[in-house]
PDB file of N, CA, C and O in Angstrom, chain B, residues numbered from 101:
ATOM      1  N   UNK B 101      20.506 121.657  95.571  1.00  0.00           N
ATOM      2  CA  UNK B 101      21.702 122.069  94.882  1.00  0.00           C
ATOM      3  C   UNK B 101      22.929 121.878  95.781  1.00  0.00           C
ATOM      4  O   UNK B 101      23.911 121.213  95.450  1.00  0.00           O
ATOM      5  N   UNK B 102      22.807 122.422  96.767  1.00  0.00           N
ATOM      6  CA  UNK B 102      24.110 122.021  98.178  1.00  0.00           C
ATOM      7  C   UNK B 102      24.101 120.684  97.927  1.00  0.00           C
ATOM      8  O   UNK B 102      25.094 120.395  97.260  1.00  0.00           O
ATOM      9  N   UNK B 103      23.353 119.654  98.190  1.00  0.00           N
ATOM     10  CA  UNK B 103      23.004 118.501  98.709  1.00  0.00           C
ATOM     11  C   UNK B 103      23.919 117.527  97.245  1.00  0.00           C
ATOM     12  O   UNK B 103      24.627 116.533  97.407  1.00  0.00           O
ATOM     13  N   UNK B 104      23.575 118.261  95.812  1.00  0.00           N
ATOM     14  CA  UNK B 104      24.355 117.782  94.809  1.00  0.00           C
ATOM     15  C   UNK B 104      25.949 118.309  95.298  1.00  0.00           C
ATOM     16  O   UNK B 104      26.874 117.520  95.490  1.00  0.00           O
ATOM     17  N   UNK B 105      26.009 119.152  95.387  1.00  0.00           N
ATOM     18  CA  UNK B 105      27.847 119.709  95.165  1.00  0.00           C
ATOM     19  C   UNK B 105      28.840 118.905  96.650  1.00  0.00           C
ATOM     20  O   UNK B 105      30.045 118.697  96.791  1.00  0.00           O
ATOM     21  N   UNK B 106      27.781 118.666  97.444  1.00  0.00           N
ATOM     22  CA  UNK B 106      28.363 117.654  98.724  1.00  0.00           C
ATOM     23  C   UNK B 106      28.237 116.387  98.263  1.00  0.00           C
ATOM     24  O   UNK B 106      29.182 115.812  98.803  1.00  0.00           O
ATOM     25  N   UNK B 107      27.559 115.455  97.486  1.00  0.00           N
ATOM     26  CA  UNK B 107      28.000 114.647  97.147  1.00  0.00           C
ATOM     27  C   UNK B 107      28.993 114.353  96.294  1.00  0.00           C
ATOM     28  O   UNK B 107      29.782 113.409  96.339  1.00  0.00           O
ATOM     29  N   UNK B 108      28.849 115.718  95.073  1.00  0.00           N
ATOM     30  CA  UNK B 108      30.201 115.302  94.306  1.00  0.00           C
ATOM     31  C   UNK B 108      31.599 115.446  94.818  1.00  0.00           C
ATOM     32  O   UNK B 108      32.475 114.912  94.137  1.00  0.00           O
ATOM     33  N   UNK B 109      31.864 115.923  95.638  1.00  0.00           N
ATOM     34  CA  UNK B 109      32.732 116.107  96.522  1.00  0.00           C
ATOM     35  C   UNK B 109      33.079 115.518  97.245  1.00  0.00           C
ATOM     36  O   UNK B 109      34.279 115.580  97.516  1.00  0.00           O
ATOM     37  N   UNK B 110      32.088 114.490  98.062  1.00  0.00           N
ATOM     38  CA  UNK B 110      32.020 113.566  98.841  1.00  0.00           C
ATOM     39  C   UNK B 110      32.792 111.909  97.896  1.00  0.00           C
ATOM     40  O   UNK B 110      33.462 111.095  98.532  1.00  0.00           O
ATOM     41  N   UNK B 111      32.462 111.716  96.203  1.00  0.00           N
ATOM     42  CA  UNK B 111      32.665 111.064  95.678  1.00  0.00           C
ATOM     43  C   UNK B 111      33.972 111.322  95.015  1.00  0.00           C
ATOM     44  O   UNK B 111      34.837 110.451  94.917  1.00  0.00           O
ATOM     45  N   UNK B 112      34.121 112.725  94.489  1.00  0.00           N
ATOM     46  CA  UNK B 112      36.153 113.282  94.584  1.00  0.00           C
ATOM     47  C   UNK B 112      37.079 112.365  95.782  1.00  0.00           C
ATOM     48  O   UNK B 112      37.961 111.523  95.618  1.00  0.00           O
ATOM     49  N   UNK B 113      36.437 112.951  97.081  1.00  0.00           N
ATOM     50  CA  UNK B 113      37.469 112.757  97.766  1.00  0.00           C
ATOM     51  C   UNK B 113      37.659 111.113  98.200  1.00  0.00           C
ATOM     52  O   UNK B 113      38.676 110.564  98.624  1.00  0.00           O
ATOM     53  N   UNK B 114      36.107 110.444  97.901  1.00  0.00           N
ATOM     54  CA  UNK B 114      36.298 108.424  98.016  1.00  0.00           C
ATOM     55  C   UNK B 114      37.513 108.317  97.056  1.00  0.00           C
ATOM     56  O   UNK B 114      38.575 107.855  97.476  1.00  0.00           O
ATOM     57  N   UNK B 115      37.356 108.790  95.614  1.00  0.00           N
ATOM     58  CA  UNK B 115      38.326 108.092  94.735  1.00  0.00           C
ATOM     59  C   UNK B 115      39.857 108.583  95.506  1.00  0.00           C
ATOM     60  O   UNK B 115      40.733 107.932  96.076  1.00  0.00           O
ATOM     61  N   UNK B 116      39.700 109.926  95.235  1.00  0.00           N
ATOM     62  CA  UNK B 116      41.219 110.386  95.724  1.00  0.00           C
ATOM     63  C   UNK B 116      42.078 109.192  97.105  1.00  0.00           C
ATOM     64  O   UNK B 116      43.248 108.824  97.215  1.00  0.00           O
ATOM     65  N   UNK B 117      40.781 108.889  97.985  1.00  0.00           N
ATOM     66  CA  UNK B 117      41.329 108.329  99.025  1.00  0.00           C
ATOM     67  C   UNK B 117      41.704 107.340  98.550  1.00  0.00           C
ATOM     68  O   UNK B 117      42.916 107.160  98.671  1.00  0.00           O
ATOM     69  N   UNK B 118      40.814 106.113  97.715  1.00  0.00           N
ATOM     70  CA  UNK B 118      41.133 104.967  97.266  1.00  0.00           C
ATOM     71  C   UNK B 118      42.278 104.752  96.459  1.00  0.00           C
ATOM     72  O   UNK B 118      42.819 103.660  96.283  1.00  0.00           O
ATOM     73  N   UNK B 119      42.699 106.069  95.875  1.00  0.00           N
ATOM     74  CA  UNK B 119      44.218 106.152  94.605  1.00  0.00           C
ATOM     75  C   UNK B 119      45.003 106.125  95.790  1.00  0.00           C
ATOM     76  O   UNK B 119      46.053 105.492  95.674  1.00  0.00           O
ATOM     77  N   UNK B 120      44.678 106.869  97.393  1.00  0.00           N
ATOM     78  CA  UNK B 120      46.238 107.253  97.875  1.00  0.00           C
ATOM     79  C   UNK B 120      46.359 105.932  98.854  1.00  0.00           C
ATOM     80  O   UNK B 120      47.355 105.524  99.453  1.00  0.00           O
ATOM     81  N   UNK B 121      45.120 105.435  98.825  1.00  0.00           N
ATOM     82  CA  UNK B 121      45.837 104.017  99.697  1.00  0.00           C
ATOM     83  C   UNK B 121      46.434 102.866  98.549  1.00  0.00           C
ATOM     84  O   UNK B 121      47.036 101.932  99.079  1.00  0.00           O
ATOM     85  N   UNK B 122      46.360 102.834  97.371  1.00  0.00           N
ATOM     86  CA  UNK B 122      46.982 101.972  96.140  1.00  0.00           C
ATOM     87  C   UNK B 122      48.243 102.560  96.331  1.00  0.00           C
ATOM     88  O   UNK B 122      49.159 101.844  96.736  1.00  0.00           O
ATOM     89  N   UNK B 123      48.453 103.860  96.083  1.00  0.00           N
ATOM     90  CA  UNK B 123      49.787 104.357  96.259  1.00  0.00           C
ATOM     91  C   UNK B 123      50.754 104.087  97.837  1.00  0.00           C
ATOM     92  O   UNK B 123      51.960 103.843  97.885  1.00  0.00           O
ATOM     93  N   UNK B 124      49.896 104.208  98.909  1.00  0.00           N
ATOM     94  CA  UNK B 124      50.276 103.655 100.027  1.00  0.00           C
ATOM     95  C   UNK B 124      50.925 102.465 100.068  1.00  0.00           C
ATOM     96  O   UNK B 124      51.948 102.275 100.726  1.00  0.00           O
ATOM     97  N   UNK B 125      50.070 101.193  99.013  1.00  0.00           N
ATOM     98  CA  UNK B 125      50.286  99.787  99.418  1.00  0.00           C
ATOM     99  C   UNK B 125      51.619  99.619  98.625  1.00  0.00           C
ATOM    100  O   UNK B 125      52.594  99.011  99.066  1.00  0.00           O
ATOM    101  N   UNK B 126      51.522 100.515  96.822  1.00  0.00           N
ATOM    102  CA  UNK B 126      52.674 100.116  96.405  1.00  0.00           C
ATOM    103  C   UNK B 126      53.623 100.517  97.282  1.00  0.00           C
ATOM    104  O   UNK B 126      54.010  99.498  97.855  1.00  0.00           O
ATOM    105  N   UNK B 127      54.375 101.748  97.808  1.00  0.00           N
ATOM    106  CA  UNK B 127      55.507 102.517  98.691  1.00  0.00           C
ATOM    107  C   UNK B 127      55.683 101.148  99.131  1.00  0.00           C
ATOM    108  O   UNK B 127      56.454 100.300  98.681  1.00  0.00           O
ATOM    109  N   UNK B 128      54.586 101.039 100.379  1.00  0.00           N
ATOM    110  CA  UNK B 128      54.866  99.855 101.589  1.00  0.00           C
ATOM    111  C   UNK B 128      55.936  98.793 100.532  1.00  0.00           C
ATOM    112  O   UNK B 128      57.159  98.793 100.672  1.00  0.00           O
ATOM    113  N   UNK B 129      55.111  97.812  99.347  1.00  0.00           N
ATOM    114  CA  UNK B 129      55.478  97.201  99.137  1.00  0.00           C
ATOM    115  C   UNK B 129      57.308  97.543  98.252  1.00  0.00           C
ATOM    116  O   UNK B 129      58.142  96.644  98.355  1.00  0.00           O
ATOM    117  N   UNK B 130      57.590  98.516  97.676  1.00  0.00           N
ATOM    118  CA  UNK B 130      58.886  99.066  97.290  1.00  0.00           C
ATOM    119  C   UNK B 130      59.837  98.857  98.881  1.00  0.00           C
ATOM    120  O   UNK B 130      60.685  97.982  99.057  1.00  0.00           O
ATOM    121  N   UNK B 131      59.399  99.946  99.943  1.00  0.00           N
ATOM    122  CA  UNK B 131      60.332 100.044 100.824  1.00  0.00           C
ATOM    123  C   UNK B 131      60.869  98.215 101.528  1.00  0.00           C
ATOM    124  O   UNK B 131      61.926  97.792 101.994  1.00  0.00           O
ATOM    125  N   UNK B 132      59.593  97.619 101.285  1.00  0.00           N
ATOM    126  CA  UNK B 132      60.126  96.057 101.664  1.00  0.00           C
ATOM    127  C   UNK B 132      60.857  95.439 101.144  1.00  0.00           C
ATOM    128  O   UNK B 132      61.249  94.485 101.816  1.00  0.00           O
ATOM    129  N   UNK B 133      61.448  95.569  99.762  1.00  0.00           N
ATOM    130  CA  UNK B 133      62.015  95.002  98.508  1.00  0.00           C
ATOM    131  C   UNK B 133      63.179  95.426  98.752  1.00  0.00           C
ATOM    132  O   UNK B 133      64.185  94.717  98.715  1.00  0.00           O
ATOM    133  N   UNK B 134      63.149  96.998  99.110  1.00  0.00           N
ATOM    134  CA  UNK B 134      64.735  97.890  99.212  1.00  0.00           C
ATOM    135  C   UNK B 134      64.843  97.126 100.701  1.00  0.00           C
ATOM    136  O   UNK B 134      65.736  96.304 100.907  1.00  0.00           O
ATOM    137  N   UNK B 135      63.944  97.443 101.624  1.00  0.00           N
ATOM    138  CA  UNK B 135      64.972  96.492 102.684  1.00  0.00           C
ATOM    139  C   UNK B 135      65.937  95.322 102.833  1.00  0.00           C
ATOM    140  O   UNK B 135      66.973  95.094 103.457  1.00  0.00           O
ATOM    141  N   UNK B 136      65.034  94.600 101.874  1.00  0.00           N
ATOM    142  CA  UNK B 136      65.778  93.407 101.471  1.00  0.00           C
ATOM    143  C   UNK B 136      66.867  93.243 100.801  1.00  0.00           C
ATOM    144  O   UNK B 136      67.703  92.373 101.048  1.00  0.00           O
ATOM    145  N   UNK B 137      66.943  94.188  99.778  1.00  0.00           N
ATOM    146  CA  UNK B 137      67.931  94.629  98.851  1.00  0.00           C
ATOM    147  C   UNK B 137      69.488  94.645  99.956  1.00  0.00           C
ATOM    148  O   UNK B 137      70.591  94.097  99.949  1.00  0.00           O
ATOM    149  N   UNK B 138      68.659  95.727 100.909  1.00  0.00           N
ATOM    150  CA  UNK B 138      69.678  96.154 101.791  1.00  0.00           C
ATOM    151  C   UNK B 138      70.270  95.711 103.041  1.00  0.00           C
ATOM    152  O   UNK B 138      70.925  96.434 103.793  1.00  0.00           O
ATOM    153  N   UNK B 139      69.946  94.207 103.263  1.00  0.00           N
ATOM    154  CA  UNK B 139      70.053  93.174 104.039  1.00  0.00           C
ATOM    155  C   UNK B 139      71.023  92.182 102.811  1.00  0.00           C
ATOM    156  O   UNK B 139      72.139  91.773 103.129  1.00  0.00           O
ATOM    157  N   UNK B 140      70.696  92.019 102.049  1.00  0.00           N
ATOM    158  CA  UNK B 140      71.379  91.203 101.200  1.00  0.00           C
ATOM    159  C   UNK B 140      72.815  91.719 100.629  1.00  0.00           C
ATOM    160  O   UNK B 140      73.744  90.928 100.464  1.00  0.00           O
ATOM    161  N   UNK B 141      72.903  92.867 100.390  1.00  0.00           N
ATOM    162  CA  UNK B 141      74.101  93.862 100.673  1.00  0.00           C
ATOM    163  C   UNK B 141      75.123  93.540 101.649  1.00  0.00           C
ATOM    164  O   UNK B 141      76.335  93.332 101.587  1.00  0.00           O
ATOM    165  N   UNK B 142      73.997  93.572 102.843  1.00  0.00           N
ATOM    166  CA  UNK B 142      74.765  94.138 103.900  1.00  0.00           C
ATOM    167  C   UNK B 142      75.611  92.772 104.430  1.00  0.00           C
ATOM    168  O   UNK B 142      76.575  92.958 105.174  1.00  0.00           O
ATOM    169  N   UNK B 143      75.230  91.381 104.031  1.00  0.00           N
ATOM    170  CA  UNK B 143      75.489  89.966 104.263  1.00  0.00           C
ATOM    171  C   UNK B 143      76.895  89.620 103.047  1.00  0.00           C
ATOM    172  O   UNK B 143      77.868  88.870 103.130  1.00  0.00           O
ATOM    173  N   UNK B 144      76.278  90.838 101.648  1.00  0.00           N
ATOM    174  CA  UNK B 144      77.498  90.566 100.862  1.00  0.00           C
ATOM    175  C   UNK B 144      78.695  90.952 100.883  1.00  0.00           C
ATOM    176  O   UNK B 144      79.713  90.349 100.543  1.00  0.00           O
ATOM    177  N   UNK B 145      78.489  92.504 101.504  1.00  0.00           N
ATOM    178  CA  UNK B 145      79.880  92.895 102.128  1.00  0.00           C
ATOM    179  C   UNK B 145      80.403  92.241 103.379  1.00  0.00           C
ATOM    180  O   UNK B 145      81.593  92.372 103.665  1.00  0.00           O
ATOM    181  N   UNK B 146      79.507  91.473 104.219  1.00  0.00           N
ATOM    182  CA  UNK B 146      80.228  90.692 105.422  1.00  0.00           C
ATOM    183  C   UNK B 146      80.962  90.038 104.810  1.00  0.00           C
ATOM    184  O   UNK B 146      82.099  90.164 105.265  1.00  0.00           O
ATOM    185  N   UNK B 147      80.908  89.287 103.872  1.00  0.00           N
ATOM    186  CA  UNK B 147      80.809  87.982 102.997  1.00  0.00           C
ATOM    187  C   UNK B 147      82.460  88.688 102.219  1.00  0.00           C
ATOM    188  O   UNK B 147      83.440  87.955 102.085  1.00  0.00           O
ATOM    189  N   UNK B 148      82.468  89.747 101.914  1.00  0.00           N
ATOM    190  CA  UNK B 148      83.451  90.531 100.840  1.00  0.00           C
ATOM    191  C   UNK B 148      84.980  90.662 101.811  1.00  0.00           C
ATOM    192  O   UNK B 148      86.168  90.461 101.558  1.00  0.00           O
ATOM    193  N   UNK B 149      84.199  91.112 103.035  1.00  0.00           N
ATOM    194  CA  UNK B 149      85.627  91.665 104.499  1.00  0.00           C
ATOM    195  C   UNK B 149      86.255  90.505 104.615  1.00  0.00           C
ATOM    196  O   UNK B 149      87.474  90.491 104.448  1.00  0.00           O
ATOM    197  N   UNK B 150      85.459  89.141 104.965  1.00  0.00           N
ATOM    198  CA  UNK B 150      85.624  87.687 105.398  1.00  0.00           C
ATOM    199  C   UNK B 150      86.792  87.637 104.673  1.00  0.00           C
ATOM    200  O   UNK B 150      87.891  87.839 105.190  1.00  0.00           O
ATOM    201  N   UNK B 151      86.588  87.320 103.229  1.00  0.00           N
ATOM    202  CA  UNK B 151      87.760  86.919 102.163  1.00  0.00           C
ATOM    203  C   UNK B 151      88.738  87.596 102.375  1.00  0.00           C
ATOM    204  O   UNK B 151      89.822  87.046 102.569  1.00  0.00           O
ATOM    205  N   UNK B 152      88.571  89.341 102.398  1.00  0.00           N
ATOM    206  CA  UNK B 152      89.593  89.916 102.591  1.00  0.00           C
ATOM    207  C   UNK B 152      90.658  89.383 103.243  1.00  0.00           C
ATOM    208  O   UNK B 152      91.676  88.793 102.880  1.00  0.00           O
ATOM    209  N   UNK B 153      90.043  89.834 104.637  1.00  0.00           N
ATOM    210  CA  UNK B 153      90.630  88.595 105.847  1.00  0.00           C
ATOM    211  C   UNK B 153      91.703  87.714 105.196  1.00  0.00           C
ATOM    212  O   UNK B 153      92.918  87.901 105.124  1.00  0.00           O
ATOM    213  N   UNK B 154      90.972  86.743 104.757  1.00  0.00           N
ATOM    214  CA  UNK B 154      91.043  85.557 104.518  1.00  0.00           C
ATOM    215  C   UNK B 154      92.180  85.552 103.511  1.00  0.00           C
ATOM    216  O   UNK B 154      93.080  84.712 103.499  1.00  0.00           O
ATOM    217  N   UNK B 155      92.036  86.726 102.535  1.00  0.00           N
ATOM    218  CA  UNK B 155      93.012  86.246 101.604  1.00  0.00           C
ATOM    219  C   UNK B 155      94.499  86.982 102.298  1.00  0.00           C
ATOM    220  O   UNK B 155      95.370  87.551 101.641  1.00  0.00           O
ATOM    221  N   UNK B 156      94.492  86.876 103.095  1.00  0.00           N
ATOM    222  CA  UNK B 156      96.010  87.618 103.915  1.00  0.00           C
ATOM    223  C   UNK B 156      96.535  86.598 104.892  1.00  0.00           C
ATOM    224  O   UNK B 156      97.554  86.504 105.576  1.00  0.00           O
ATOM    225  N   UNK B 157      95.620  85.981 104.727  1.00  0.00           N
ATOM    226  CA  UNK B 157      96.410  84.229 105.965  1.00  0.00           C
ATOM    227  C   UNK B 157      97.723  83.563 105.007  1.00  0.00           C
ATOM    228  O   UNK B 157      97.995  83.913 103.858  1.00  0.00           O
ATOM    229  N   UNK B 158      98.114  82.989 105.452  1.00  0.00           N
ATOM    230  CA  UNK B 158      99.005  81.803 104.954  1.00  0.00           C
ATOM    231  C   UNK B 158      98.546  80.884 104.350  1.00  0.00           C
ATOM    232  O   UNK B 158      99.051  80.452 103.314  1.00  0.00           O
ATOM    233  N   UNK B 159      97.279  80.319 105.011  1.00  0.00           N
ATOM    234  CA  UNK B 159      96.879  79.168 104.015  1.00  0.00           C
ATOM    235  C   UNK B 159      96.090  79.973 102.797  1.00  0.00           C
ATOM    236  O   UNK B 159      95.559  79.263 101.943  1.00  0.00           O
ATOM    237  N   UNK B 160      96.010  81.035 102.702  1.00  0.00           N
ATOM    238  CA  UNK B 160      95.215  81.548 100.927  1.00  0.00           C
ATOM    239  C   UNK B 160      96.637  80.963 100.325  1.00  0.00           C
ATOM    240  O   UNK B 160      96.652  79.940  99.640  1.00  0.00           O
ATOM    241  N   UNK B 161      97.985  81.807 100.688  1.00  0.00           N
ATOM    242  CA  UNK B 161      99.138  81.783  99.785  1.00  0.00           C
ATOM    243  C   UNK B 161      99.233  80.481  99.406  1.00  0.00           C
ATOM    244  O   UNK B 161      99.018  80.187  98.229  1.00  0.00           O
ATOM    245  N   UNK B 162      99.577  79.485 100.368  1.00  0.00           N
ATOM    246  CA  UNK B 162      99.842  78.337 100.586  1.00  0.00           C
ATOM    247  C   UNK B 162      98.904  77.571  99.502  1.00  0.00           C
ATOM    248  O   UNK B 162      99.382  76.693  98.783  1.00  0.00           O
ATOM    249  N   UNK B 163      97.593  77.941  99.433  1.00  0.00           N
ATOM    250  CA  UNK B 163      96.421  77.498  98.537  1.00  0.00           C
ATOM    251  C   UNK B 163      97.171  77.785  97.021  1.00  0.00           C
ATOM    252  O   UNK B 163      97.909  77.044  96.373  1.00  0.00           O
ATOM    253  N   UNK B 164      96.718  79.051  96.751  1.00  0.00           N
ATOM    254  CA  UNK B 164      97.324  79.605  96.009  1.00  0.00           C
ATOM    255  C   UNK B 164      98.387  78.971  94.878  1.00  0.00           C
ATOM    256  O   UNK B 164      98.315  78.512  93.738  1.00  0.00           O
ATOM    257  N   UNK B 165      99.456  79.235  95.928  1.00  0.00           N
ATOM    258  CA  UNK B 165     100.932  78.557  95.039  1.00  0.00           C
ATOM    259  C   UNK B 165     100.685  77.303  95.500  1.00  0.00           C
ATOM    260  O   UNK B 165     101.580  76.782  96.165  1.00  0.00           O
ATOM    261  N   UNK B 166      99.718  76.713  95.312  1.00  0.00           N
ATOM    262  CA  UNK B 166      99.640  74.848  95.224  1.00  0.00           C
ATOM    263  C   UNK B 166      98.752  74.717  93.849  1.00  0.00           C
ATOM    264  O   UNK B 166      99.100  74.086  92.851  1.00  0.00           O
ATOM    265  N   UNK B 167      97.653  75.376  93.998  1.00  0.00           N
ATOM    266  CA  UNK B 167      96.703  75.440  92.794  1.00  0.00           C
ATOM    267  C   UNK B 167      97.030  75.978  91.831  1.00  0.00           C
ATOM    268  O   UNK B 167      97.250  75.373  90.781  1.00  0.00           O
ATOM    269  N   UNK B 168      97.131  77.178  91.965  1.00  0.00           N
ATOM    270  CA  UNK B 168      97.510  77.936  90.799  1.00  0.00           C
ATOM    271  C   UNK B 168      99.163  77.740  90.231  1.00  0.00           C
ATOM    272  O   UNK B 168      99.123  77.211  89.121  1.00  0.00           O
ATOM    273  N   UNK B 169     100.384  77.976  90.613  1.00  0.00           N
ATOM    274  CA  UNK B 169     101.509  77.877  90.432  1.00  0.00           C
ATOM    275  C   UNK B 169     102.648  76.599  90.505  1.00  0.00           C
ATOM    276  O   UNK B 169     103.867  76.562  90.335  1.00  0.00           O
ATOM    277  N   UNK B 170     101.442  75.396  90.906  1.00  0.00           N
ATOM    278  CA  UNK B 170     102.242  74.080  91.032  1.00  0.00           C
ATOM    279  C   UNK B 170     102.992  73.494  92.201  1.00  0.00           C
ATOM    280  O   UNK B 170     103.300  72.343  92.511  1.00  0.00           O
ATOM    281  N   UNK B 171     103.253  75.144  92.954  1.00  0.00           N
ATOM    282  CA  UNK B 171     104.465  74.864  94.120  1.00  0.00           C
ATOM    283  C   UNK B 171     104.218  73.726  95.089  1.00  0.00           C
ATOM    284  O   UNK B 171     103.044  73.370  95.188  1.00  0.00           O
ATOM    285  N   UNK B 172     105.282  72.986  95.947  1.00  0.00           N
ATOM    286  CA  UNK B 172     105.010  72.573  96.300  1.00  0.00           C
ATOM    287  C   UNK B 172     106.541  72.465  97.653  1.00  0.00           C
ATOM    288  O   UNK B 172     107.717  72.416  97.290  1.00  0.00           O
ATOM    289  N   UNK B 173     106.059  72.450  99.267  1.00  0.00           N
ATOM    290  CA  UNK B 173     107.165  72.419 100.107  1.00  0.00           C
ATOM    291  C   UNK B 173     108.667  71.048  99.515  1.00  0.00           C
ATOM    292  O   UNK B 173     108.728  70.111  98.719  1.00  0.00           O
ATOM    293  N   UNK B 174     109.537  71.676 100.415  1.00  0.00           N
ATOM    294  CA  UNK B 174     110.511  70.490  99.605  1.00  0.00           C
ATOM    295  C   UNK B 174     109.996  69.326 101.091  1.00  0.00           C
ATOM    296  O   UNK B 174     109.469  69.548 102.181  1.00  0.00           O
ATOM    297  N   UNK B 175     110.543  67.939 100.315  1.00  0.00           N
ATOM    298  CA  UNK B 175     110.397  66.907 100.709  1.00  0.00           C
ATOM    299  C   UNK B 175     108.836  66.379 100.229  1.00  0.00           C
ATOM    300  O   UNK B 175     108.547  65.216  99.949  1.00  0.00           O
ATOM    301  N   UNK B 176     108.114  67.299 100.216  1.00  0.00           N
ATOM    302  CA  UNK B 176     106.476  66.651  99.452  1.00  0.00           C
ATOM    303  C   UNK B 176     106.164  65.750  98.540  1.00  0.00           C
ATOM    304  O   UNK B 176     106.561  65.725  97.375  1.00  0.00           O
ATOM    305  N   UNK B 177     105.588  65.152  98.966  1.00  0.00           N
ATOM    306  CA  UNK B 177     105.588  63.939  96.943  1.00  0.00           C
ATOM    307  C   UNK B 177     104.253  64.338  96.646  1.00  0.00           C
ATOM    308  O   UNK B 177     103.351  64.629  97.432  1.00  0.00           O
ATOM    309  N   UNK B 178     104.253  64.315  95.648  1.00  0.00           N
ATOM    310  CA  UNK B 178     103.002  64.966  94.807  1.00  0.00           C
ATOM    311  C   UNK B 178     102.668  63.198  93.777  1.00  0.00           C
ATOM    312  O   UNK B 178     103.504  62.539  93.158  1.00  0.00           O
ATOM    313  N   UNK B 179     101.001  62.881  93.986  1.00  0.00           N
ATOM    314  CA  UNK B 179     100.886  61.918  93.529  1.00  0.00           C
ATOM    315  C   UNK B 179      99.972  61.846  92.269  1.00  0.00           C
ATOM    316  O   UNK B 179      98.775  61.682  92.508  1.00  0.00           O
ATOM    317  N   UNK B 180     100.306  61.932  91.115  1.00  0.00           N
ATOM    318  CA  UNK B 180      99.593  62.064  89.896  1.00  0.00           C
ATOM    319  C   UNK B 180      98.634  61.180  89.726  1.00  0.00           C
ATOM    320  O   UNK B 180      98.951  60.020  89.990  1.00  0.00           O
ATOM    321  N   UNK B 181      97.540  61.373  89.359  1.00  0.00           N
ATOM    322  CA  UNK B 181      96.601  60.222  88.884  1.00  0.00           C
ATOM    323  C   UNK B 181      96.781  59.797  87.410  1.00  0.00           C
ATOM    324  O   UNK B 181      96.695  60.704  86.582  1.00  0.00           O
ATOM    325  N   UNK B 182      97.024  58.515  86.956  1.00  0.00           N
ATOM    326  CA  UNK B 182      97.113  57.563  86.051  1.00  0.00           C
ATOM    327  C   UNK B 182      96.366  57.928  85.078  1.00  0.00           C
ATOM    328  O   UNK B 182      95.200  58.067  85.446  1.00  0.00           O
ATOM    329  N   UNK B 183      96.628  58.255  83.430  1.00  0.00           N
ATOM    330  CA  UNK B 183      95.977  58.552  82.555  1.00  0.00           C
ATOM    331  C   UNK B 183      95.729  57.365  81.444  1.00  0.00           C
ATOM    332  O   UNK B 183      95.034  57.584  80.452  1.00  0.00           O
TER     333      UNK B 183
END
């Protein structure tokens, strides 16, 4: 009778173990995904400051009012392509 209630017990705690290492592997595999998540972030806000930067130079403006607004310094010739 012992010898039954130690095995069932013995076979509780195999499964239990086998659910908490499935649950183990998923975590592992979540926290790797969020790392990544959070590396890819962290490259997009480098990526976000850069422009910032960037859009406060002279040549953004300069870009800018050439592309967008037409401008152009005096003396410049601007050369149209043939339609």
């Amino acid at each position: 009778m012992v010898l039954v209630a130690v095995l069932m017990v013995l076979v509780v705690v195999s499964f239990r173990s086998i659910e908490l290492r499935q649950k183990q592997q998923d975590y592992d595999t979540r926290i790797s995904q969020l790392n990544q998540q959070i590396e890819e972030e962290t490259q997009r806000t480098e990526e976000i400051e850069e422009y910032g930067k960037y859009t406060k130079t002279r040549k953004f403006v300069e870009e800018v009012a050439k592309d967008k607004l037409g401008l152009v310094y005096d003396g410049e010739i601007i050369f149209k392509p043939e339609e």
